[in-house]
Every structure is written in C-alpha cells, then in structure tokens.
mmCIF file of the C-alpha atoms, coordinates in Angstrom:
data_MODEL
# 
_entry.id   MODEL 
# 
loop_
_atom_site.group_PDB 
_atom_site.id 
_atom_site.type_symbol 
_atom_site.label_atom_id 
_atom_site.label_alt_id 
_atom_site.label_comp_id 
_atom_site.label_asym_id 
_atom_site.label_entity_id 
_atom_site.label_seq_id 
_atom_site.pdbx_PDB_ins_code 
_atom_site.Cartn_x 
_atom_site.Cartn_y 
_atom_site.Cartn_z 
_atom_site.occupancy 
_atom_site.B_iso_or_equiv 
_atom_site.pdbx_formal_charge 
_atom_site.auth_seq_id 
_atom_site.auth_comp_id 
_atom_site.auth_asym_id 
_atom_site.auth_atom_id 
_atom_site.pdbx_PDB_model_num 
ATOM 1   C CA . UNK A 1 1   ? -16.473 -12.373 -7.590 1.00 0.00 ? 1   UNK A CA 1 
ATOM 2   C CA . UNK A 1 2   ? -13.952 -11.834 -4.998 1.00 0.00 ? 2   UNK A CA 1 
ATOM 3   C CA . UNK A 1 3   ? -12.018 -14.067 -2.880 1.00 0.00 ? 3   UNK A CA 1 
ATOM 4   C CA . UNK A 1 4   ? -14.536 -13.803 0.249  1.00 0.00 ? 4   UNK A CA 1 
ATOM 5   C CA . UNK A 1 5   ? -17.378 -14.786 -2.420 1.00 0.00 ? 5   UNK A CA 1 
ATOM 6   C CA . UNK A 1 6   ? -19.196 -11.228 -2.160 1.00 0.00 ? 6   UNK A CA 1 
ATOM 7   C CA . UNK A 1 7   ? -20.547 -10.188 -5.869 1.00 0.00 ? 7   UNK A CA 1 
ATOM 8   C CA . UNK A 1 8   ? -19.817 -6.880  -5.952 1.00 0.00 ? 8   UNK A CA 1 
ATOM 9   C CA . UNK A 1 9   ? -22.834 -6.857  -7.986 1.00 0.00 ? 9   UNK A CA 1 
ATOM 10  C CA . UNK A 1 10  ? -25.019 -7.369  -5.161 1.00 0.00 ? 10  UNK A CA 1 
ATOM 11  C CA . UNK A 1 11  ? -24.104 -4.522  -3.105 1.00 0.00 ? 11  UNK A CA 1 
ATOM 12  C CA . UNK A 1 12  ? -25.189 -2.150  -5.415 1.00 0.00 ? 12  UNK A CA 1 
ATOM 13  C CA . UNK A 1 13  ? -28.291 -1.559  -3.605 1.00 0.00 ? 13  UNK A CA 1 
ATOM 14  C CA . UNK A 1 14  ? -25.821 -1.052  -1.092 1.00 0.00 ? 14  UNK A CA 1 
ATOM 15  C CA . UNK A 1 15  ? -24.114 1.743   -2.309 1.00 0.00 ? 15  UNK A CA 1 
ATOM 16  C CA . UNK A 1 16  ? -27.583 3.180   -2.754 1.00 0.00 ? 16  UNK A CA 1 
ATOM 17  C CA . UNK A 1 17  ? -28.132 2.996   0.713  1.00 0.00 ? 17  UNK A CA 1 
ATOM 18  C CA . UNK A 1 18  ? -25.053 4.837   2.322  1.00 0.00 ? 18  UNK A CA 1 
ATOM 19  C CA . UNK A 1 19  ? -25.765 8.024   1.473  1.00 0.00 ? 19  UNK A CA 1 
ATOM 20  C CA . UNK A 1 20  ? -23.350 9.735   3.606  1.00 0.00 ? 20  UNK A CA 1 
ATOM 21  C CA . UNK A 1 21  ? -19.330 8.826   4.467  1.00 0.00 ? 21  UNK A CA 1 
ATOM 22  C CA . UNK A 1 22  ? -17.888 11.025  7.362  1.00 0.00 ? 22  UNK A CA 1 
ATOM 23  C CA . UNK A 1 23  ? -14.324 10.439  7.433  1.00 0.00 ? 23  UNK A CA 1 
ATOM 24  C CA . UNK A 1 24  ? -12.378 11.835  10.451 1.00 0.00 ? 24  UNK A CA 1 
ATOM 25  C CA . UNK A 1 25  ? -8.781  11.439  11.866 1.00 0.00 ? 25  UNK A CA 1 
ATOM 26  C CA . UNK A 1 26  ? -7.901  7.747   13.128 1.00 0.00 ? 26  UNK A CA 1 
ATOM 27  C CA . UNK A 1 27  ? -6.693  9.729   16.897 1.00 0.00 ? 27  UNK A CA 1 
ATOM 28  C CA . UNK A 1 28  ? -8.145  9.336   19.954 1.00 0.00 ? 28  UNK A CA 1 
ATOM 29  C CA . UNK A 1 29  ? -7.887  13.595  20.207 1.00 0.00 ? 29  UNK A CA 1 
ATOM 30  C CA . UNK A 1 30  ? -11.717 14.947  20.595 1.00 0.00 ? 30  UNK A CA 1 
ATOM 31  C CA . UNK A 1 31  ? -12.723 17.230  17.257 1.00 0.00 ? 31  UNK A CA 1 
ATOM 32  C CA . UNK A 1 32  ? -11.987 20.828  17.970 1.00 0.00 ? 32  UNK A CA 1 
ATOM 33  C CA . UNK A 1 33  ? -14.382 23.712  18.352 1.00 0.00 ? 33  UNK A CA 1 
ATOM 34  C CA . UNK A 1 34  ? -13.412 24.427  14.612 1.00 0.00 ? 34  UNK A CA 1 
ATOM 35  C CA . UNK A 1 35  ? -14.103 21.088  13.582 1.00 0.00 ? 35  UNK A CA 1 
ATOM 36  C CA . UNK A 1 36  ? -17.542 21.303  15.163 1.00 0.00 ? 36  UNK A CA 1 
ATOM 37  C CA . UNK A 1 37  ? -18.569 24.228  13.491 1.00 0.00 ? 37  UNK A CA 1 
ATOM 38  C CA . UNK A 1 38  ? -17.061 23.129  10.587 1.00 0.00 ? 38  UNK A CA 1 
ATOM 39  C CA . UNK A 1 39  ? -19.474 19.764  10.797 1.00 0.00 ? 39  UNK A CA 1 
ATOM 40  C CA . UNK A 1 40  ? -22.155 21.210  11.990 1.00 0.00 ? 40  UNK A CA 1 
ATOM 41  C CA . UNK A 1 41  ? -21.990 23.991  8.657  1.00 0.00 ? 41  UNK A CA 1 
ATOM 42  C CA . UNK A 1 42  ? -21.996 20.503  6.521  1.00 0.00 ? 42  UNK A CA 1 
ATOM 43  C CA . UNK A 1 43  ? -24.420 18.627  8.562  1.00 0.00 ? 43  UNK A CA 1 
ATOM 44  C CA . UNK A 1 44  ? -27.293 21.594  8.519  1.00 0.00 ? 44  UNK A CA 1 
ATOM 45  C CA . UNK A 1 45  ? -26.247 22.077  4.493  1.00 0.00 ? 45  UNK A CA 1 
ATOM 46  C CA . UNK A 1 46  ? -26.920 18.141  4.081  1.00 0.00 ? 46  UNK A CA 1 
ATOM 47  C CA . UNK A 1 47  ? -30.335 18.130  5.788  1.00 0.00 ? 47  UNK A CA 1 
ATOM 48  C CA . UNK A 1 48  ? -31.940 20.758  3.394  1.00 0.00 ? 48  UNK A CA 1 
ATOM 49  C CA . UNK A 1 49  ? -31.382 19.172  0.308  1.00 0.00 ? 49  UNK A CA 1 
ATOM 50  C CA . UNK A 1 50  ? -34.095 16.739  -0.402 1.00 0.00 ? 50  UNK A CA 1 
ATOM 51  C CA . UNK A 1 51  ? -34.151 13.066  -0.526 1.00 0.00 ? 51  UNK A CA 1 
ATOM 52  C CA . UNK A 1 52  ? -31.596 13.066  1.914  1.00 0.00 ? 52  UNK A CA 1 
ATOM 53  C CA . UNK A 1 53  ? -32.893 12.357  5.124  1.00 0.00 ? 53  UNK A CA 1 
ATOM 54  C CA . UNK A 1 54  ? -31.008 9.668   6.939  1.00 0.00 ? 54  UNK A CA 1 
ATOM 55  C CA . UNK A 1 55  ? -32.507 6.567   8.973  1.00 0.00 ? 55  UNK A CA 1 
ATOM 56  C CA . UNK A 1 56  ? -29.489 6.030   11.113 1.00 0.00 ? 56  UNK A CA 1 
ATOM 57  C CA . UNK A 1 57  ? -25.754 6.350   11.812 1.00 0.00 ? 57  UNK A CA 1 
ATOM 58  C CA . UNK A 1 58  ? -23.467 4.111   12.041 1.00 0.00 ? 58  UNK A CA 1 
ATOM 59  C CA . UNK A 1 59  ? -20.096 5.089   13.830 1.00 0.00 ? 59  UNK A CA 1 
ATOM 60  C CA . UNK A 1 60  ? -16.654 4.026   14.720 1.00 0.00 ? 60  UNK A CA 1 
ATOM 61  C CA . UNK A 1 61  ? -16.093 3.450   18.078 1.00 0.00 ? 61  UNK A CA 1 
ATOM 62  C CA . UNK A 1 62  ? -12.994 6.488   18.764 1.00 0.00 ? 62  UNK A CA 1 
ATOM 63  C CA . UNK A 1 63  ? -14.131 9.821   20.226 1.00 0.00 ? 63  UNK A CA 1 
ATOM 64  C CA . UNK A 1 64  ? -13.852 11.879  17.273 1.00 0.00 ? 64  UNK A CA 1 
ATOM 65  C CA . UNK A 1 65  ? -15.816 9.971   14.989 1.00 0.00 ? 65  UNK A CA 1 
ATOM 66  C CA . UNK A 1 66  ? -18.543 9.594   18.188 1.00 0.00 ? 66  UNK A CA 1 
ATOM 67  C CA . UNK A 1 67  ? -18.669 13.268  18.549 1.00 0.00 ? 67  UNK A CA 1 
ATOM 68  C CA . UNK A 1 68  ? -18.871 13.838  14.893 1.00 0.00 ? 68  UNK A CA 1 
ATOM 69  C CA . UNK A 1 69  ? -21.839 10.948  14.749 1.00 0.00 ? 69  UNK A CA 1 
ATOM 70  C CA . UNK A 1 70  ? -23.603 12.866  17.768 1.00 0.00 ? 70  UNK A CA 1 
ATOM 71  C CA . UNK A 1 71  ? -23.543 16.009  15.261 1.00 0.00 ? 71  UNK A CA 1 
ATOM 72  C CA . UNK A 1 72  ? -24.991 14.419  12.488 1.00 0.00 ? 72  UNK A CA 1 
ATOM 73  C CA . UNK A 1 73  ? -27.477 12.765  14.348 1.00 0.00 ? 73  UNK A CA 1 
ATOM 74  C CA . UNK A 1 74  ? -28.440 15.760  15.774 1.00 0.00 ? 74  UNK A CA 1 
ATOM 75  C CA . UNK A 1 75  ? -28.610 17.483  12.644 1.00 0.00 ? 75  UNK A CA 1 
ATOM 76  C CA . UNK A 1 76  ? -30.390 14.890  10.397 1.00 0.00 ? 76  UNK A CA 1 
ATOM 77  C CA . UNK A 1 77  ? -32.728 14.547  13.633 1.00 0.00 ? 77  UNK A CA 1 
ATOM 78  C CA . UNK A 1 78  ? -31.762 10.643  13.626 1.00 0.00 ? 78  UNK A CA 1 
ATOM 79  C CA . UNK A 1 79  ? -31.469 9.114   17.327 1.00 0.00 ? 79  UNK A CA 1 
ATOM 80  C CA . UNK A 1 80  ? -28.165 8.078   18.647 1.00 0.00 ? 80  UNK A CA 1 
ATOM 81  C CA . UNK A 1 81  ? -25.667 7.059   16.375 1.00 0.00 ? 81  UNK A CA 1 
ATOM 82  C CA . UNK A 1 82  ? -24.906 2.807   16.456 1.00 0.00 ? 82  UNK A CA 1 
ATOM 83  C CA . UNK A 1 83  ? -20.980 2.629   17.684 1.00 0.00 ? 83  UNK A CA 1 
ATOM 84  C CA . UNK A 1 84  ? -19.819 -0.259  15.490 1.00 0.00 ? 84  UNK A CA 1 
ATOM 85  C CA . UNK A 1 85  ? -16.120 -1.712  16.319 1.00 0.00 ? 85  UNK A CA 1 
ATOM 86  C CA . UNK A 1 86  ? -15.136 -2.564  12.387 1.00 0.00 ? 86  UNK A CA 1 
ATOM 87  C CA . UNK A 1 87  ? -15.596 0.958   11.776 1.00 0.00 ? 87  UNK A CA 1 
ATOM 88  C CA . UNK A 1 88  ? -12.488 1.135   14.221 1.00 0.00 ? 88  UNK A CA 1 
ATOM 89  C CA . UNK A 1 89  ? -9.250  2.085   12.088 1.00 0.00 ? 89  UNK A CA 1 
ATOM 90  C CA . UNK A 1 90  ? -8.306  -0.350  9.752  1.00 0.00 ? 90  UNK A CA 1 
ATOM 91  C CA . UNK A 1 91  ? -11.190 -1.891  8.144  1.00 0.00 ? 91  UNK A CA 1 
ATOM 92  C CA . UNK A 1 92  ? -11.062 -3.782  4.773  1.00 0.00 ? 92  UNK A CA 1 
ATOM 93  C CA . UNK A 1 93  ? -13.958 -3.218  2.113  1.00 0.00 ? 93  UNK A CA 1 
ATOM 94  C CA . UNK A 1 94  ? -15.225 -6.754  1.705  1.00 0.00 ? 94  UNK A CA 1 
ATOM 95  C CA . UNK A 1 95  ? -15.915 -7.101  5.634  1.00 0.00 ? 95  UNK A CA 1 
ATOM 96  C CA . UNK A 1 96  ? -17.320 -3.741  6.102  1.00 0.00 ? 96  UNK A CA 1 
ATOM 97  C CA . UNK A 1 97  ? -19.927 -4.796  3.472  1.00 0.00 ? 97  UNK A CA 1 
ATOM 98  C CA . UNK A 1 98  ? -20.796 -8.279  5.295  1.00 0.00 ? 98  UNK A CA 1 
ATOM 99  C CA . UNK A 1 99  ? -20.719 -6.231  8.770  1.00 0.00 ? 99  UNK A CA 1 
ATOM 100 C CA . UNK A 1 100 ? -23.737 -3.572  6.661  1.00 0.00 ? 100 UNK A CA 1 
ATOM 101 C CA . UNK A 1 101 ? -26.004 -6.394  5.479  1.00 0.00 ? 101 UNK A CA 1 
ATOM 102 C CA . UNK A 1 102 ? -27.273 -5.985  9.433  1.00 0.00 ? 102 UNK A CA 1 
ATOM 103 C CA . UNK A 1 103 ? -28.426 -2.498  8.243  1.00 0.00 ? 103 UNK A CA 1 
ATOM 104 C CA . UNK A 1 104 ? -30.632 -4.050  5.678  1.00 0.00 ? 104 UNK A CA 1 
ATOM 105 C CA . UNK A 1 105 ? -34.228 -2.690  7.092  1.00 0.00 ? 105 UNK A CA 1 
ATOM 106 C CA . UNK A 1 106 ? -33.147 0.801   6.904  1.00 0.00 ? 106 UNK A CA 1 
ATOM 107 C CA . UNK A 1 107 ? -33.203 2.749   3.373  1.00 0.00 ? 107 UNK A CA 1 
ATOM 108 C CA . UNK A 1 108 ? -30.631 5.378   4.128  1.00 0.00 ? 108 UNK A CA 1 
ATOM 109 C CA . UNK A 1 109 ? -27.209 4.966   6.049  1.00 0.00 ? 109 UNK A CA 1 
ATOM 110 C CA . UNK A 1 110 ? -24.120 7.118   6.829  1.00 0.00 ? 110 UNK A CA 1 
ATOM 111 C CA . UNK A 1 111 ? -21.398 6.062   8.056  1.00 0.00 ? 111 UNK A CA 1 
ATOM 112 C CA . UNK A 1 112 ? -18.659 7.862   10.481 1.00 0.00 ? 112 UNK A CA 1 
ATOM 113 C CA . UNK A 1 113 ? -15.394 6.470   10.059 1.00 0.00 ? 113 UNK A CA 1 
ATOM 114 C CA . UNK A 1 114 ? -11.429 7.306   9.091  1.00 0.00 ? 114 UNK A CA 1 
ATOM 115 C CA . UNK A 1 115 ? -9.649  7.485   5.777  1.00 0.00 ? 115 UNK A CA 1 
ATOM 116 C CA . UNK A 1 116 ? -7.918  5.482   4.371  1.00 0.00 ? 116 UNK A CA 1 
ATOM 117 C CA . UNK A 1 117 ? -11.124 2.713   4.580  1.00 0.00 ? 117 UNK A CA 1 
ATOM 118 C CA . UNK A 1 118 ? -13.998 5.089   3.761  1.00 0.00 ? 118 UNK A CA 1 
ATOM 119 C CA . UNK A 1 119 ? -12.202 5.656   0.773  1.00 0.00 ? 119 UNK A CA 1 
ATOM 120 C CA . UNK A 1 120 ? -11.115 2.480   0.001  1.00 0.00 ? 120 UNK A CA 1 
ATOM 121 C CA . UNK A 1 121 ? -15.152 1.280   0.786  1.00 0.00 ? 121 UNK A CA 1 
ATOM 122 C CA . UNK A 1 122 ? -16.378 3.811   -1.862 1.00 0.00 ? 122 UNK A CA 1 
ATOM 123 C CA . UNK A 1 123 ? -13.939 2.482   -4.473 1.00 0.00 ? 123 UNK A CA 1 
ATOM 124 C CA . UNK A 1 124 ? -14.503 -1.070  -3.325 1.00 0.00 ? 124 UNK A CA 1 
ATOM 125 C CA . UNK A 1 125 ? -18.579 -0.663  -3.820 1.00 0.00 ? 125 UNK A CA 1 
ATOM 126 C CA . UNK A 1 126 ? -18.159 1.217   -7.189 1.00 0.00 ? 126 UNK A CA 1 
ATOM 127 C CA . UNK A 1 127 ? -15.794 -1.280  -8.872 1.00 0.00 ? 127 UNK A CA 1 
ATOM 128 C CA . UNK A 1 128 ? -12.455 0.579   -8.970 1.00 0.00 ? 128 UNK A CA 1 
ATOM 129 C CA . UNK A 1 129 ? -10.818 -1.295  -6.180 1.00 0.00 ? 129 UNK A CA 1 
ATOM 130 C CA . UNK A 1 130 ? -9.371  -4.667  -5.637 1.00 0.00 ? 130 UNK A CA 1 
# 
C-alpha cells in the first residue's frame, strides 16, 4: 500500500483501461505542421487495429497537448477531448490515479499529457515505481 492508501492492486483494471498515453512537450509552443502529420500517421495507424477503439480523451490543459487531443479525437472518431488541469505539467502517479476513478463508466481511456509523468504513471500502475 502506499502512503496515500491507494492499493496499487486495485488499479489494475485501471491500467486496463488507458489504452493510450500521448506524451507531448510541457511548452506552451502549438505542435508543428510536422508534428501533426506525424500524429495524425500514429493516430490513423492506432484506429485500425482492433480492440482499440477509444471512449474518450482526456487532456492536459496546454495547447500542444489540446491540439494533439483534437487529433486523436478526430481520428478515433471520439467527441471532444475532456481538458483536465492535473494533466498540467507536473503530476504525481498516486493523484493522477484518484483524479481517473471519475473515468470509471468508460472502458477505454487515453490520456494526452507530458513526460516525465506519463512515464512515471505507467511505471507507477505496473509496479516498478515508488
């Protein structure tokens, strides 16, 4: 158990549910044409192999993780991506995992967000962290 009381043992279903992690720069600089097609490349790649299909998007508030969010959605043909302030910069594992449980009703997630945290999230929910 860690010190907030979350069993990592009960996220598992969790880590079952975020099927996708976006990571993008922490700057407030808007993704670049390359980046775009770059994304969009991944995005279209994502959405033909099966089992994938995502329910929604959850994103970090800063531009470039919006616009990258507004890709996905578009190419997982998901509505509008939910902007969600802890996905800001700076993040720590145990809150982003109380701060999912309100993404409970929905079997698949991704989330948009910045390095070092996504990172950090994925070793956090698979034990290797912390």
């Amino acid at each position: 158990m860690s010190r907030s009381g979350v069993r990592r043992r009960s996220v598992v279903p969790l880590a079952a549910t975020v099927v996708g992690l976006v990571a993008t720069g922490c700057l407030a600089s808007p993704v670049t044409a390359e980046g775009r097609r770059e994304f969009r490349e991944l995005a279209e790649s994502l959405g033909e192999k099966p089992g994938l299909g995502l329910h929604t998007i959850a994103t970090s508030p800063l531009v470039r993780a919006q616009q990258t969010a507004e890709g996905l959605c578009e190419a997982a043909e998901v509505g509008s991506p939910v902007v969600q302030a802890w996905l800001a910069c700076g993040f720590d594992p145990e809150s982003a995992v109380r701060e999912l449980a309100a993404f409970g009703r929905f079997e698949r997630v991704a989330l948009v967000g910045h390095e070092p945290d996504l990172s950090s999230l994925i070793g956090w929910l698979l034990g290797s962290a912390g």
